[in-house]
PDB file with SEQRES, HELIX, SHEET and CRYST1 records, atoms N, CA, C and O in Angstrom:
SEQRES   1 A   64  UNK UNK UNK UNK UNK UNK UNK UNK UNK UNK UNK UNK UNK          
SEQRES   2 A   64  UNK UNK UNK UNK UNK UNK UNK UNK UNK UNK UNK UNK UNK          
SEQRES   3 A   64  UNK UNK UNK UNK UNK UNK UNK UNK UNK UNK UNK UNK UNK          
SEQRES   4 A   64  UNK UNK UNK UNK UNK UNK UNK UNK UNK UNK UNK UNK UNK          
SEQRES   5 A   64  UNK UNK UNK UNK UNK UNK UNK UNK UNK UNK UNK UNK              
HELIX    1 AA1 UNK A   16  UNK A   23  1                                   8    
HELIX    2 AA2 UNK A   45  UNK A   56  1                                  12    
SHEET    1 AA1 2 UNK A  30  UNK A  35  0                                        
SHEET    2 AA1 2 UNK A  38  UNK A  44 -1                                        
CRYST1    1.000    1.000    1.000  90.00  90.00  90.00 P 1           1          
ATOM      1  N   UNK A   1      58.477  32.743  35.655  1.00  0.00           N  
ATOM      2  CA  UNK A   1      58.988  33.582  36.726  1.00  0.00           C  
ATOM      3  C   UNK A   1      60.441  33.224  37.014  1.00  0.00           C  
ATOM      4  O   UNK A   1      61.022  32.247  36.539  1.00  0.00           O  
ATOM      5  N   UNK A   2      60.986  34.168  37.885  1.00  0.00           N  
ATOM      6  CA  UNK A   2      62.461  33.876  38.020  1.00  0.00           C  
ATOM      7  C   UNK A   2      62.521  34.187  39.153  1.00  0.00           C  
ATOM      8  O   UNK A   2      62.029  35.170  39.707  1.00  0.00           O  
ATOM      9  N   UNK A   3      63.327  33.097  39.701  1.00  0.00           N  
ATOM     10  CA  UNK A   3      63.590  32.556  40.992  1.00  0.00           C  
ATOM     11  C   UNK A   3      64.146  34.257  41.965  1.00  0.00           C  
ATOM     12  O   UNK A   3      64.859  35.166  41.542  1.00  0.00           O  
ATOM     13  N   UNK A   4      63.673  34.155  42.905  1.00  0.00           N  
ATOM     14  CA  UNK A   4      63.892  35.374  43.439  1.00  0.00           C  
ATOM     15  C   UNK A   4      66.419  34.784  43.893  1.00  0.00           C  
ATOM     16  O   UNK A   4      67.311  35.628  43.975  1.00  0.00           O  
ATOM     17  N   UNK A   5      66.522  33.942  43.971  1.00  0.00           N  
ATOM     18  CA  UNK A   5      67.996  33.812  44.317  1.00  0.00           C  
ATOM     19  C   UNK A   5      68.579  33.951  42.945  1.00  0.00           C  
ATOM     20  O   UNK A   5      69.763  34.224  42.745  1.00  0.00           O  
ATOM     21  N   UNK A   6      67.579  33.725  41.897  1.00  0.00           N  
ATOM     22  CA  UNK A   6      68.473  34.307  40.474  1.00  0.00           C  
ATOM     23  C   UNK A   6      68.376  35.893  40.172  1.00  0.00           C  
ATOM     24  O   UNK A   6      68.514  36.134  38.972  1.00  0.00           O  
ATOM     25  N   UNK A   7      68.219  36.758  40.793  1.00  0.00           N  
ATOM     26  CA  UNK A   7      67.689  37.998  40.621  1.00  0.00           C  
ATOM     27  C   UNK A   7      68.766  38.732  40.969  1.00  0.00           C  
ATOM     28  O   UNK A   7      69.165  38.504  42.111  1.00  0.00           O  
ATOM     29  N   UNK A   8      69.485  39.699  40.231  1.00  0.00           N  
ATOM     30  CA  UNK A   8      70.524  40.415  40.884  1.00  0.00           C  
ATOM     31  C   UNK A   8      69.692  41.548  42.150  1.00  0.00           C  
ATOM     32  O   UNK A   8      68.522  41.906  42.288  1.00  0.00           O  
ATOM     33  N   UNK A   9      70.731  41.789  42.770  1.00  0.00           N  
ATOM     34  CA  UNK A   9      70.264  42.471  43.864  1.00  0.00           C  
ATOM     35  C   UNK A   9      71.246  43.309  44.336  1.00  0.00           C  
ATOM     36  O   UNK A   9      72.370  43.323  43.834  1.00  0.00           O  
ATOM     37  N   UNK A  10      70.891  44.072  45.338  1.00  0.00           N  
ATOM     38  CA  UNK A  10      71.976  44.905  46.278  1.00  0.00           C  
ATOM     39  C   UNK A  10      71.366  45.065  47.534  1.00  0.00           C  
ATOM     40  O   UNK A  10      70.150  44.913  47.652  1.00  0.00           O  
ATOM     41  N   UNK A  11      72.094  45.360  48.491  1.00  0.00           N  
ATOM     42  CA  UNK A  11      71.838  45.397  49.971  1.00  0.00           C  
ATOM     43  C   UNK A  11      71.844  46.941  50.775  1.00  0.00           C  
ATOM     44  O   UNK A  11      72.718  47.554  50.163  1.00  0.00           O  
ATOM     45  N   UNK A  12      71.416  47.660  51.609  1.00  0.00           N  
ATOM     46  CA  UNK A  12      71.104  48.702  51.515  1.00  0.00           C  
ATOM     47  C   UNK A  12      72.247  49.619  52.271  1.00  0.00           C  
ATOM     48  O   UNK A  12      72.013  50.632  52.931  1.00  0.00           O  
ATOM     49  N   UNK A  13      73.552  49.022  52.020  1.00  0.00           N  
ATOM     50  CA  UNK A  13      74.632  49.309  52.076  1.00  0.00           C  
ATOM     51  C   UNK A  13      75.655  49.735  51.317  1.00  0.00           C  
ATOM     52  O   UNK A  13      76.569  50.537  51.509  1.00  0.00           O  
ATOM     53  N   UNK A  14      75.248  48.869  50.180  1.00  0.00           N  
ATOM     54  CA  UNK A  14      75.714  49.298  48.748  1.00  0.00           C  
ATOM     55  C   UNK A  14      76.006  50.608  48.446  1.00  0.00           C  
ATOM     56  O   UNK A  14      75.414  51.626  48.805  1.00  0.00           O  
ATOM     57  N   UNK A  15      76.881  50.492  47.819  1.00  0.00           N  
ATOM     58  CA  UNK A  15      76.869  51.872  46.642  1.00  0.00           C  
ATOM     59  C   UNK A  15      76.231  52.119  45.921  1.00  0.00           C  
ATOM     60  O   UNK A  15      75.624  51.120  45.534  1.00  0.00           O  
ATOM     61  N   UNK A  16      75.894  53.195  45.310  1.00  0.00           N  
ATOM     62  CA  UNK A  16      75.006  53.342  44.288  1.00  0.00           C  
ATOM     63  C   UNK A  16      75.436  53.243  42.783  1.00  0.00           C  
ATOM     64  O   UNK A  16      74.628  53.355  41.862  1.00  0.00           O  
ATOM     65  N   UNK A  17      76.904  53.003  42.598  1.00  0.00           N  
ATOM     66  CA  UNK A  17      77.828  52.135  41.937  1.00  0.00           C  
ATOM     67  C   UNK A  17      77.361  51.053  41.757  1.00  0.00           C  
ATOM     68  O   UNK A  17      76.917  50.708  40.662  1.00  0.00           O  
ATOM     69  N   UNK A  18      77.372  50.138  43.034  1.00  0.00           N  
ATOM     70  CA  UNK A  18      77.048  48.699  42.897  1.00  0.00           C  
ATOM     71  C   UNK A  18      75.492  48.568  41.736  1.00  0.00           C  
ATOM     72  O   UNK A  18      75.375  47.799  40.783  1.00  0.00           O  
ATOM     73  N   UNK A  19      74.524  49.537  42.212  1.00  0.00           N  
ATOM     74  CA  UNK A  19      73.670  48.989  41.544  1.00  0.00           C  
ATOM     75  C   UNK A  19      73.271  49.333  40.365  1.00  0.00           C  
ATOM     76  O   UNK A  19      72.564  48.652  39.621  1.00  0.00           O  
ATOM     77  N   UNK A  20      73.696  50.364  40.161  1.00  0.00           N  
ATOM     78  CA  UNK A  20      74.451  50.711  38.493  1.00  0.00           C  
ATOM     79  C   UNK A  20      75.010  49.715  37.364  1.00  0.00           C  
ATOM     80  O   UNK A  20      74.507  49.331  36.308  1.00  0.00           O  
ATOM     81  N   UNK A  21      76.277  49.435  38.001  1.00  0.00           N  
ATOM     82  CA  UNK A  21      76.335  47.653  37.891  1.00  0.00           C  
ATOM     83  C   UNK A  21      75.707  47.006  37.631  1.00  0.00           C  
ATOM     84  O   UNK A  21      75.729  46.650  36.453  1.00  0.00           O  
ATOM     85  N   UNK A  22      74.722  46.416  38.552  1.00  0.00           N  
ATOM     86  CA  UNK A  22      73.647  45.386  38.031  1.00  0.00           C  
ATOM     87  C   UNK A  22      72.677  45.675  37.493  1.00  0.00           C  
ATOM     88  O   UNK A  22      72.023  44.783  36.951  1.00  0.00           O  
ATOM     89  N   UNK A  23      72.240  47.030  37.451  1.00  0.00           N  
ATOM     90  CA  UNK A  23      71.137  47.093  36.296  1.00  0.00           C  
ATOM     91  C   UNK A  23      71.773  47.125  34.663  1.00  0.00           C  
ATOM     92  O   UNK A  23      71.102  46.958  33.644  1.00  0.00           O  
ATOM     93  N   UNK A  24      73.373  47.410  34.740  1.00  0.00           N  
ATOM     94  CA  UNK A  24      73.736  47.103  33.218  1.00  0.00           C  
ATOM     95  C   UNK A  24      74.333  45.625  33.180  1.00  0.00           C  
ATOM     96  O   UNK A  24      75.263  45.363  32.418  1.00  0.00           O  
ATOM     97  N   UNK A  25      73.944  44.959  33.767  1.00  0.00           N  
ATOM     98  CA  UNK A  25      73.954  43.604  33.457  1.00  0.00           C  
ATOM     99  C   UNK A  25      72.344  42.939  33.203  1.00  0.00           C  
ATOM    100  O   UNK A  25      72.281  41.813  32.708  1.00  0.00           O  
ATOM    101  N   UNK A  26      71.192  43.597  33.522  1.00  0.00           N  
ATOM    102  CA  UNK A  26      70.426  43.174  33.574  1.00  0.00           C  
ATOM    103  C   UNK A  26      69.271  43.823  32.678  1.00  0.00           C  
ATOM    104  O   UNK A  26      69.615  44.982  32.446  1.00  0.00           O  
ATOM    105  N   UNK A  27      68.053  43.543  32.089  1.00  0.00           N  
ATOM    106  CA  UNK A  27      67.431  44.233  31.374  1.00  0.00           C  
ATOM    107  C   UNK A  27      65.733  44.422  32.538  1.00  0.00           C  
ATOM    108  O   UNK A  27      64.550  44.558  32.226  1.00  0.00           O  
ATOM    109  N   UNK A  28      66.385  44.342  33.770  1.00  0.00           N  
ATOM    110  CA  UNK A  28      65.001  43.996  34.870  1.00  0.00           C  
ATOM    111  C   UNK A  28      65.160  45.673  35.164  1.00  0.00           C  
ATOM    112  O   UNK A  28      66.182  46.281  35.481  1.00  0.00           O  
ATOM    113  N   UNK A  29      63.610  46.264  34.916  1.00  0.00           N  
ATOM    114  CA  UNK A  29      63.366  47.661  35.176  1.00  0.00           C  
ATOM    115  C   UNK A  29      63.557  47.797  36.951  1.00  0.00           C  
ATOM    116  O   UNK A  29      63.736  48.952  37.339  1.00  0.00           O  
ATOM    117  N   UNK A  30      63.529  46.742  37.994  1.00  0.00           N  
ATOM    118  CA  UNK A  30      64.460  47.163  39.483  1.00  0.00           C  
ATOM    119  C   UNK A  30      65.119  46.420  39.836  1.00  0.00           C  
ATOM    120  O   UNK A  30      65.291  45.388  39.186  1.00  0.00           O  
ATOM    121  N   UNK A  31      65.693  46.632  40.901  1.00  0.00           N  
ATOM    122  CA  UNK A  31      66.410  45.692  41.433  1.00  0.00           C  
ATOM    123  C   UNK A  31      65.622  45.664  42.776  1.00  0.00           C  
ATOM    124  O   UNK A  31      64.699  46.469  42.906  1.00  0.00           O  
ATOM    125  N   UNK A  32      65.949  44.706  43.894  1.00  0.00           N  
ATOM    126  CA  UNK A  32      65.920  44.005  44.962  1.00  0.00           C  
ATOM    127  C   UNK A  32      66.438  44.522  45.813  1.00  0.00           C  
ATOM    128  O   UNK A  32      67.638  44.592  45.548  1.00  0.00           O  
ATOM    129  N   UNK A  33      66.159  45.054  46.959  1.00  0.00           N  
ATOM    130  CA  UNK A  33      66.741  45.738  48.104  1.00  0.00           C  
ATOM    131  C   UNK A  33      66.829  44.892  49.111  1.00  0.00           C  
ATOM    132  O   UNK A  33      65.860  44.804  49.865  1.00  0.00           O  
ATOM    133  N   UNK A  34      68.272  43.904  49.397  1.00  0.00           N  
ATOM    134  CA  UNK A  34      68.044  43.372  50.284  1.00  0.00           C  
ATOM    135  C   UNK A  34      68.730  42.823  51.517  1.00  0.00           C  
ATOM    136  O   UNK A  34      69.960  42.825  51.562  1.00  0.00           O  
ATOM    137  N   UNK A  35      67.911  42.292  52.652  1.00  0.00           N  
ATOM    138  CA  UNK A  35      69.038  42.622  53.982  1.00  0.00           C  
ATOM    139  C   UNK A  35      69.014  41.530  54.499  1.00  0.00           C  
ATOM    140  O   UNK A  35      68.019  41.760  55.186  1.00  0.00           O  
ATOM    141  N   UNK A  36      69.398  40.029  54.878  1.00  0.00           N  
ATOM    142  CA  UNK A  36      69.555  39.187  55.922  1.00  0.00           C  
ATOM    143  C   UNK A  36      68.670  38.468  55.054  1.00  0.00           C  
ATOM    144  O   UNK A  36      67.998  37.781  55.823  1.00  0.00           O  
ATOM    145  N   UNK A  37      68.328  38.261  53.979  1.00  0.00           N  
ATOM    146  CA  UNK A  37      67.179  37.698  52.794  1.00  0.00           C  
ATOM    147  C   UNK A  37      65.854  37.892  52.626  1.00  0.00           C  
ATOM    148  O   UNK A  37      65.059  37.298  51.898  1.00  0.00           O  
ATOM    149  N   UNK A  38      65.638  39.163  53.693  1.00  0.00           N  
ATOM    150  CA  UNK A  38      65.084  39.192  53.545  1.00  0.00           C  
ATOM    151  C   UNK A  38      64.487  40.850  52.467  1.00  0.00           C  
ATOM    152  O   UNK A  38      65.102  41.900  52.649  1.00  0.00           O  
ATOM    153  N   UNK A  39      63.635  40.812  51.736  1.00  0.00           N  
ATOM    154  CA  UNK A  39      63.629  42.585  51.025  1.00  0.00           C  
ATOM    155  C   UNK A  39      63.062  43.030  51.760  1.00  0.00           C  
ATOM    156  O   UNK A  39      62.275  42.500  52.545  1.00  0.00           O  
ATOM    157  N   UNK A  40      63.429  44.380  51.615  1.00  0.00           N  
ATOM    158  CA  UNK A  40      63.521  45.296  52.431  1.00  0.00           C  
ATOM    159  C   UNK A  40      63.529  47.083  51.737  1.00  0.00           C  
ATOM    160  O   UNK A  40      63.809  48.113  52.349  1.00  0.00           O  
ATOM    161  N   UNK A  41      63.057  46.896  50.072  1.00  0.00           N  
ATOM    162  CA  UNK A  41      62.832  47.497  49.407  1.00  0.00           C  
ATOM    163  C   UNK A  41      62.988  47.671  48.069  1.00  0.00           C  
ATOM    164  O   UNK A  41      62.821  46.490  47.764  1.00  0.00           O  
ATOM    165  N   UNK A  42      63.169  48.193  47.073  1.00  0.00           N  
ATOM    166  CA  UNK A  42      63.266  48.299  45.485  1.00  0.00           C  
ATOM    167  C   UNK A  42      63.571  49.618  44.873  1.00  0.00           C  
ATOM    168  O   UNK A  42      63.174  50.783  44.882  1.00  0.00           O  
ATOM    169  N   UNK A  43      65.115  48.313  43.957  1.00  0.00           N  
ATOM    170  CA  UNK A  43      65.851  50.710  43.401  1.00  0.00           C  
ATOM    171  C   UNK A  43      64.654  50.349  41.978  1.00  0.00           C  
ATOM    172  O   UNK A  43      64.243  49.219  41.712  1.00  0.00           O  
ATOM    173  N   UNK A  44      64.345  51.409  41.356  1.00  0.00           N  
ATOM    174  CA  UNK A  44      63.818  51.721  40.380  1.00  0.00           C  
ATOM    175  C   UNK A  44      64.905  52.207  39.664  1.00  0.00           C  
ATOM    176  O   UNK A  44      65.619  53.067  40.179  1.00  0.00           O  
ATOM    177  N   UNK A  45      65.226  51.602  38.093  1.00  0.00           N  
ATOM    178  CA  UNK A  45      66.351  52.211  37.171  1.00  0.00           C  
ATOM    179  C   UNK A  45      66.105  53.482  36.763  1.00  0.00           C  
ATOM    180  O   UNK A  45      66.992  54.301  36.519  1.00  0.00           O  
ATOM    181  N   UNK A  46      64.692  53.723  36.663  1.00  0.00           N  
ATOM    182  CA  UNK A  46      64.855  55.505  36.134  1.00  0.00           C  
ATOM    183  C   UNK A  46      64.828  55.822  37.115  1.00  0.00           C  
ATOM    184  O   UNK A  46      65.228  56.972  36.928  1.00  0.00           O  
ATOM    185  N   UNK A  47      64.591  55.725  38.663  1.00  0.00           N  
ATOM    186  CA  UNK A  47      64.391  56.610  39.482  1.00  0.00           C  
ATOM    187  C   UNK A  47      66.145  56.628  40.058  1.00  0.00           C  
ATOM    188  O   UNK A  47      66.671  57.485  40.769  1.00  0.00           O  
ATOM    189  N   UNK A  48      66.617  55.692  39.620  1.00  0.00           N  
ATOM    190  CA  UNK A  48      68.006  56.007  40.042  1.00  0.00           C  
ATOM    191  C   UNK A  48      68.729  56.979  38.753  1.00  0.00           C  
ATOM    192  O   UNK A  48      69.485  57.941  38.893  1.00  0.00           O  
ATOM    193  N   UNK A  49      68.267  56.432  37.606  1.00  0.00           N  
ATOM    194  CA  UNK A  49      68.822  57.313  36.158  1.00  0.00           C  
ATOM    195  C   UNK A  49      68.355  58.663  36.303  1.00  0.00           C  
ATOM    196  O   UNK A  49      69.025  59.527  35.738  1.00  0.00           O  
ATOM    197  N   UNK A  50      67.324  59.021  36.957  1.00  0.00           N  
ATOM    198  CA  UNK A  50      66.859  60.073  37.004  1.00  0.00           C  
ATOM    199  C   UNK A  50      67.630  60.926  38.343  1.00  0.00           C  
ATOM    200  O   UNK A  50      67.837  62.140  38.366  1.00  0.00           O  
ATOM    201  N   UNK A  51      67.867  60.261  39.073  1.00  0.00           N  
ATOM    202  CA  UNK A  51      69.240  60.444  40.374  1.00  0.00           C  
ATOM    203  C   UNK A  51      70.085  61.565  39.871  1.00  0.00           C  
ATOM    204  O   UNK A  51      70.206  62.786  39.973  1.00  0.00           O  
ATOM    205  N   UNK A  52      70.862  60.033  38.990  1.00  0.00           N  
ATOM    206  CA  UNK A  52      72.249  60.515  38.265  1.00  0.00           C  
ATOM    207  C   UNK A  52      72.206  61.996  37.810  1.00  0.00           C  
ATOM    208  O   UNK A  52      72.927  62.952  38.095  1.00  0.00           O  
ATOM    209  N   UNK A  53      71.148  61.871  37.028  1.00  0.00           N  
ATOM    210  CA  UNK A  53      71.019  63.010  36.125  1.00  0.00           C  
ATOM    211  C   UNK A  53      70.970  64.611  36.529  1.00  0.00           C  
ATOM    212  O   UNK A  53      71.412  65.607  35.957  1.00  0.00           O  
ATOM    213  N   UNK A  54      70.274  64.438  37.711  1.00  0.00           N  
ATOM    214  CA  UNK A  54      70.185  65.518  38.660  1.00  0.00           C  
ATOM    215  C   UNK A  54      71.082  66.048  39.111  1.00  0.00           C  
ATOM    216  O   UNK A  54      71.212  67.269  39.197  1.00  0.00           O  
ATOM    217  N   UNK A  55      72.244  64.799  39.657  1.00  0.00           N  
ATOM    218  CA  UNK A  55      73.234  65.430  40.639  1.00  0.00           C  
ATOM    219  C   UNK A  55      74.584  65.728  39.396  1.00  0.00           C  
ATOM    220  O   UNK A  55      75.773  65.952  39.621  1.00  0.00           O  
ATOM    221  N   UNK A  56      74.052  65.655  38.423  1.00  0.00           N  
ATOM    222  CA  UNK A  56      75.371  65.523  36.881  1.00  0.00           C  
ATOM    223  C   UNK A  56      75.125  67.370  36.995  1.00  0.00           C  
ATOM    224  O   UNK A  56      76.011  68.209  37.159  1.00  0.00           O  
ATOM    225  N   UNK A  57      73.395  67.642  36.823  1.00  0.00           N  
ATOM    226  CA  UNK A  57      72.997  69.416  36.007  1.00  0.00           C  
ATOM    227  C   UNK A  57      73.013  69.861  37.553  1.00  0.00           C  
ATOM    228  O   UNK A  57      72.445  70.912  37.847  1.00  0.00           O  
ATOM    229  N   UNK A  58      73.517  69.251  38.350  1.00  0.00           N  
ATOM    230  CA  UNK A  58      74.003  70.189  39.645  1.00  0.00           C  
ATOM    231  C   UNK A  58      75.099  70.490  39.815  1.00  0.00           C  
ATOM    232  O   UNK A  58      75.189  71.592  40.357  1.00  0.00           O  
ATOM    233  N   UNK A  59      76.166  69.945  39.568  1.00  0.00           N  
ATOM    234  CA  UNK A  59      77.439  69.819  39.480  1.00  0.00           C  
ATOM    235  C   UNK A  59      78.005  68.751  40.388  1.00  0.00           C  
ATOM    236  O   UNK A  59      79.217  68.653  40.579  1.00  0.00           O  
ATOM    237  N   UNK A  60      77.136  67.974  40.932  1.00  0.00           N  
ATOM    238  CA  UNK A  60      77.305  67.133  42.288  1.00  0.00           C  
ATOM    239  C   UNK A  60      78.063  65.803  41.636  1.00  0.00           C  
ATOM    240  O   UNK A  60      77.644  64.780  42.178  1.00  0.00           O  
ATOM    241  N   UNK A  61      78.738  65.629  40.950  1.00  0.00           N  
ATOM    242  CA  UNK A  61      79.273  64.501  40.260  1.00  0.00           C  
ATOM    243  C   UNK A  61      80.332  63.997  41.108  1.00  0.00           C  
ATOM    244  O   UNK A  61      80.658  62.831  40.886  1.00  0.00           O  
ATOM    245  N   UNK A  62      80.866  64.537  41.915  1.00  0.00           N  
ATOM    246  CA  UNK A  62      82.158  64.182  42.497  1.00  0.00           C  
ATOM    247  C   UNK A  62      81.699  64.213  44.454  1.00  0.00           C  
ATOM    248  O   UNK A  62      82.451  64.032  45.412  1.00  0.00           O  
ATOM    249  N   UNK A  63      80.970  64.360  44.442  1.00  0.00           N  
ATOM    250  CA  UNK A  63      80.538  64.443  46.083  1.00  0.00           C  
ATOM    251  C   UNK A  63      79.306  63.274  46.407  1.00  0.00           C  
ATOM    252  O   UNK A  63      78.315  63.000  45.731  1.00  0.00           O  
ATOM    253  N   UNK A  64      79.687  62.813  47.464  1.00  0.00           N  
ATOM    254  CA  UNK A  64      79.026  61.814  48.037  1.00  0.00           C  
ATOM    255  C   UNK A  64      77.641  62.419  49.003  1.00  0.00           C  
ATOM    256  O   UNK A  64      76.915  61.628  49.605  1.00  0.00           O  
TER     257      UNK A  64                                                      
END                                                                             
């Protein structure tokens, strides 16, 4: 197992940049949602890849 303080993570403030980021540093299917240390939830990589993808065949690429 791996230490939950070795685990990349993001905080639920983040960008969705940020965790883009760490899932291409990482080969871990989620990341760690987390706030004051404590979690507080979990991105899923396809459910964020699957995000992307949506707002790409929408035209939403440039809007927040």
């Amino acid at each position: 197992m791996t230490p939950a303080s070795a685990l990349p993570a993001v905080t639920p403030d983040d960008l969705l940049t940020t965790a883009l980021e760490r899932f291409a540093t990482s080969d871990l299917p989620l990341l760690p949602v987390v706030r004051g240390g404590s979690l507080v939830g979990l991105l899923y990589r396809e459910s964020v890849a699957g995000y992307v993808r949506m707002r790409e065949m929408l035209g939403l690429e440039g809007r927040r």
